[in-house]
PyMOL commands that place a pseudoatom at each C-alpha (Angstrom):
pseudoatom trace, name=CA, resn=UNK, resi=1, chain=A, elem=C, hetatm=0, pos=[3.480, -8.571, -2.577]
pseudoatom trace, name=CA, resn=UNK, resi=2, chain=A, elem=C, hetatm=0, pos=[6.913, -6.673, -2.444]
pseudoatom trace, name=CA, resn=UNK, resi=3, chain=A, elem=C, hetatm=0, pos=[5.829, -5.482, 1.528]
pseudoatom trace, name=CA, resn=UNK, resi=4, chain=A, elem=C, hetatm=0, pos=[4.869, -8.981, 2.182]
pseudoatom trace, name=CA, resn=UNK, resi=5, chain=A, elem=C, hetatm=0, pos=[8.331, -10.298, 0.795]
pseudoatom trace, name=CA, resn=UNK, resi=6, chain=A, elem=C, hetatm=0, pos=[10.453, -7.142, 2.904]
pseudoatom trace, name=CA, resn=UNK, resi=7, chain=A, elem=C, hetatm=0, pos=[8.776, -8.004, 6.278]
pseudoatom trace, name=CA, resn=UNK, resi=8, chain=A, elem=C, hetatm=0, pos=[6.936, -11.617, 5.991]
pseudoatom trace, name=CA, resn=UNK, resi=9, chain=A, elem=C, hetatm=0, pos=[7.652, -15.252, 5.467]
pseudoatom trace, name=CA, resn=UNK, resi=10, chain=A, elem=C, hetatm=0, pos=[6.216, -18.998, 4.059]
pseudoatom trace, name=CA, resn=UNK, resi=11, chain=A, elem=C, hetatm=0, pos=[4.578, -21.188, 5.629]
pseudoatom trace, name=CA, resn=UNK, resi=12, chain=A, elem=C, hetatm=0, pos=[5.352, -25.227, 4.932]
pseudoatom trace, name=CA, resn=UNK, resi=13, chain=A, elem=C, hetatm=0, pos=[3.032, -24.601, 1.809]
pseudoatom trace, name=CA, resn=UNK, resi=14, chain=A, elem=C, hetatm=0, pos=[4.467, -21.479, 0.278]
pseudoatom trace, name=CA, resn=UNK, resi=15, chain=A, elem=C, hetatm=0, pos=[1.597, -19.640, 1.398]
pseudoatom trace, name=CA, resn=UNK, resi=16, chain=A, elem=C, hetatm=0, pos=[2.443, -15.721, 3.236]
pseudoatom trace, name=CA, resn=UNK, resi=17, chain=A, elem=C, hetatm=0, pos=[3.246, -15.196, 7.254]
pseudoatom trace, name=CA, resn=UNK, resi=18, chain=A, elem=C, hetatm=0, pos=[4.185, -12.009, 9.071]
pseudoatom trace, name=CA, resn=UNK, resi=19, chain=A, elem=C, hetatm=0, pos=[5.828, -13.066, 12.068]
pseudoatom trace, name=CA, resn=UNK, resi=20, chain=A, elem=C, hetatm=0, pos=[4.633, -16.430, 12.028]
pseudoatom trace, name=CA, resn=UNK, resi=21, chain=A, elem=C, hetatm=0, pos=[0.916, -15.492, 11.446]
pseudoatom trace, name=CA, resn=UNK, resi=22, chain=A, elem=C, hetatm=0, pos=[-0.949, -16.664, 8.122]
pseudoatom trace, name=CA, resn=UNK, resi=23, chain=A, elem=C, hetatm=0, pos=[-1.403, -13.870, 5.617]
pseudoatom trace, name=CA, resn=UNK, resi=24, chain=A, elem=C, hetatm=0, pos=[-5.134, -14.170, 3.446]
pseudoatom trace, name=CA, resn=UNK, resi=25, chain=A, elem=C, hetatm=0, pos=[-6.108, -12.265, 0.319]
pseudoatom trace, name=CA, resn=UNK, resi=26, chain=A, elem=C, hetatm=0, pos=[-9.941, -12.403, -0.375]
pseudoatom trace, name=CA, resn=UNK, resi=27, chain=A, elem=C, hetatm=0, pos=[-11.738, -10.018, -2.563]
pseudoatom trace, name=CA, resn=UNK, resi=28, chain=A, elem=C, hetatm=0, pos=[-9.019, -7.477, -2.831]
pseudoatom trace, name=CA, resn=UNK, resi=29, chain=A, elem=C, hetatm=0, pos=[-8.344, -7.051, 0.759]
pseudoatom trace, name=CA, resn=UNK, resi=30, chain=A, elem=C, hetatm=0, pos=[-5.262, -8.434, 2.605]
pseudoatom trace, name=CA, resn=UNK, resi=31, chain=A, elem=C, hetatm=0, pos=[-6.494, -10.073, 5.845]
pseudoatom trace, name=CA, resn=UNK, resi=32, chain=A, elem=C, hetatm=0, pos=[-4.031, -10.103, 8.751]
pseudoatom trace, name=CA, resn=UNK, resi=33, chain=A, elem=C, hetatm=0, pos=[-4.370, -11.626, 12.138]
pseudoatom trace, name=CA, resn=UNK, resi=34, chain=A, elem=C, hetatm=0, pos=[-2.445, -8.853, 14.774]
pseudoatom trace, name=CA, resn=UNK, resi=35, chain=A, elem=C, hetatm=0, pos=[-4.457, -9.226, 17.644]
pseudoatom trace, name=CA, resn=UNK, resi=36, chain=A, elem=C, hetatm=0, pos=[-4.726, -12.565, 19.394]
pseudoatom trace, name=CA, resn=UNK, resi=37, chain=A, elem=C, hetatm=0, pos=[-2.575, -13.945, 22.509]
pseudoatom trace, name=CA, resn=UNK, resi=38, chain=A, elem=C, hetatm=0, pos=[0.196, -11.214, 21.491]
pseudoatom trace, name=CA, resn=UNK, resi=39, chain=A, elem=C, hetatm=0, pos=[0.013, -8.161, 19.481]
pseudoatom trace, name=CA, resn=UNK, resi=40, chain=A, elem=C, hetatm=0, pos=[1.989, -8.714, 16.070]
pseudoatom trace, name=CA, resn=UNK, resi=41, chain=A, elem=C, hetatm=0, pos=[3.641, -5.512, 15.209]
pseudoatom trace, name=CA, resn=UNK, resi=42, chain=A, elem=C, hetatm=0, pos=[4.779, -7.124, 12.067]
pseudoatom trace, name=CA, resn=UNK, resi=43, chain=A, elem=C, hetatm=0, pos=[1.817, -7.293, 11.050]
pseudoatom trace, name=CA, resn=UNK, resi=44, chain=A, elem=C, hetatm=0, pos=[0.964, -3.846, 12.712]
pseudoatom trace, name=CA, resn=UNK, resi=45, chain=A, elem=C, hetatm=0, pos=[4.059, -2.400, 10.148]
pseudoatom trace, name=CA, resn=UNK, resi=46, chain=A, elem=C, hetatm=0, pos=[2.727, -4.282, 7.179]
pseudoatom trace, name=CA, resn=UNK, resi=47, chain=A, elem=C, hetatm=0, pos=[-1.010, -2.396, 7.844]
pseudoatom trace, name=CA, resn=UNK, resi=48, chain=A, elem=C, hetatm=0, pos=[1.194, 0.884, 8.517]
pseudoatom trace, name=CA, resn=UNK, resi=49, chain=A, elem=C, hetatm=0, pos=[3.329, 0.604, 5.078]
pseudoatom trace, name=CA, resn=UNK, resi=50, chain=A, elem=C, hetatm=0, pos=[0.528, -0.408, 3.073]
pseudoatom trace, name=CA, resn=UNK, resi=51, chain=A, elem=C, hetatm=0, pos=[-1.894, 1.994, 4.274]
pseudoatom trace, name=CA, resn=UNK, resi=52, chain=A, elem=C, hetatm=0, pos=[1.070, 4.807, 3.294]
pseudoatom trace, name=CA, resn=UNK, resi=53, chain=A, elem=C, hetatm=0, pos=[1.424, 4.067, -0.411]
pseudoatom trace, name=CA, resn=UNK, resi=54, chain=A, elem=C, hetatm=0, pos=[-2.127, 3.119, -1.133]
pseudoatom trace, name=CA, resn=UNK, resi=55, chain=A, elem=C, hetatm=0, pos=[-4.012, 5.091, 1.130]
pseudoatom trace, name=CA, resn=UNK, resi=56, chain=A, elem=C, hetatm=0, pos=[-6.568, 2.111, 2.265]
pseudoatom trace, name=CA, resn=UNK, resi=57, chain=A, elem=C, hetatm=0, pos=[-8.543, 1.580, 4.804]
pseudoatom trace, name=CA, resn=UNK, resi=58, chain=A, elem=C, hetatm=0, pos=[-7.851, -0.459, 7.684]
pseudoatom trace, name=CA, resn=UNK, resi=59, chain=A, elem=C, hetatm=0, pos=[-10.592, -1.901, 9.352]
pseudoatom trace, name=CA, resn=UNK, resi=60, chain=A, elem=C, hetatm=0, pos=[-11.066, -4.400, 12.313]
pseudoatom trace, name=CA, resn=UNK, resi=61, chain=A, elem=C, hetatm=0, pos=[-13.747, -6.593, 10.652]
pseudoatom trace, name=CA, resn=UNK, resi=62, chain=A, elem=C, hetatm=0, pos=[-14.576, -8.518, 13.976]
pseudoatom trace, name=CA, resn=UNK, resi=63, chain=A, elem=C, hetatm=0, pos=[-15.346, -5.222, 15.755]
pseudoatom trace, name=CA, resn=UNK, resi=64, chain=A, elem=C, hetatm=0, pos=[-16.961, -3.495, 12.348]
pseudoatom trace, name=CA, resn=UNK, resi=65, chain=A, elem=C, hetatm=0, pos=[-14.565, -0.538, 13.012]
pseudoatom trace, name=CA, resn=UNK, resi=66, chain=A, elem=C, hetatm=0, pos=[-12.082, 1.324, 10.979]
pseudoatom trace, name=CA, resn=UNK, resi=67, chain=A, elem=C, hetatm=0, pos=[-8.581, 1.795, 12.904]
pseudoatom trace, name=CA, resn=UNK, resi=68, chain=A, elem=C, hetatm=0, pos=[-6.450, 5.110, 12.441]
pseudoatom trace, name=CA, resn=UNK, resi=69, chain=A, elem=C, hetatm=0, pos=[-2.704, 4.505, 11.582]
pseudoatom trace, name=CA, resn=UNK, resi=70, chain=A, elem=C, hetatm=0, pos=[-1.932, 6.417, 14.977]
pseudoatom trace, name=CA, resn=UNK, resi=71, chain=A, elem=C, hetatm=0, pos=[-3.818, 3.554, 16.855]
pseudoatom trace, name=CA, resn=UNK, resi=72, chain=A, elem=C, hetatm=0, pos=[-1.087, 1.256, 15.198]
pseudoatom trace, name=CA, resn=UNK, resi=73, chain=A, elem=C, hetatm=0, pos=[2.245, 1.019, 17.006]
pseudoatom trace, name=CA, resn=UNK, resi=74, chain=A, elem=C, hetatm=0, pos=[4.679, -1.273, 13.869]
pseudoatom trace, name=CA, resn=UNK, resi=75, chain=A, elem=C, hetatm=0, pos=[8.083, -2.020, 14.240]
pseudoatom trace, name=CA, resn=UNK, resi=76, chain=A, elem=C, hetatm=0, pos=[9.396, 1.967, 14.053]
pseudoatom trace, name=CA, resn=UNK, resi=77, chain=A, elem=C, hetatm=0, pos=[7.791, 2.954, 16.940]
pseudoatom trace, name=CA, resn=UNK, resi=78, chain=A, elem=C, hetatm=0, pos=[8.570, 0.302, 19.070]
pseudoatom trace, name=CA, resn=UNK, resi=79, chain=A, elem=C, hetatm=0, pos=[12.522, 0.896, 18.518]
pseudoatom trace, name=CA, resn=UNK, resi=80, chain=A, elem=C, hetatm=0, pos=[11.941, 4.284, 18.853]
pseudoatom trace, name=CA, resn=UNK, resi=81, chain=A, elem=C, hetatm=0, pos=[10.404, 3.942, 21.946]
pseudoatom trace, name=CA, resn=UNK, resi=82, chain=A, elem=C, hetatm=0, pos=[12.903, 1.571, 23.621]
pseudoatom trace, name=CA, resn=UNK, resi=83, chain=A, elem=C, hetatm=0, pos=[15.694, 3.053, 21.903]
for i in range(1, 83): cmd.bond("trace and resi %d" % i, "trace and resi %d" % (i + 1))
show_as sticks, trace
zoom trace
């Protein structure tokens, strides 16, 4: 929740966003959409930050694959890269 609340948003209902983009929880697994007409490196930071202090997986359930953090580009490495 405290990652959420440093990098996301509400919707009209209260409910999570990163960037704009609904936030689920089912089962014990957050469920973020980062892929679709634009990459959301919100999103892309939240999987980054979250996979660093828990150590979980992240997995692209719509391909069946797991993703490496270093496949994950966030919000650092963009501003490193155009900075």
């Amino acid at each position: 929740r405290r990652l959420l609340d440093d990098l996301g948003g509400t919707d009209d209902e209260g409910r999570p966003t990163l960037d704009g983009w609904k936030v689920r929880v089912e089962d014990g697994c957050v469920i973020l959409p980062w892929k679709g007409g634009r990459t959301n490196r919100v999103a892309e930071e939240f999987a980054l930050r979250l996979q660093r202090e828990t150590g979980c997986l992240i997995s692209d359930r719509e391909h069946g694959r797991l993703i490496e953090p270093e496949q994950l580009v966030g919000l650092v490495r963009r501003e490193a890269a155009a900075g």
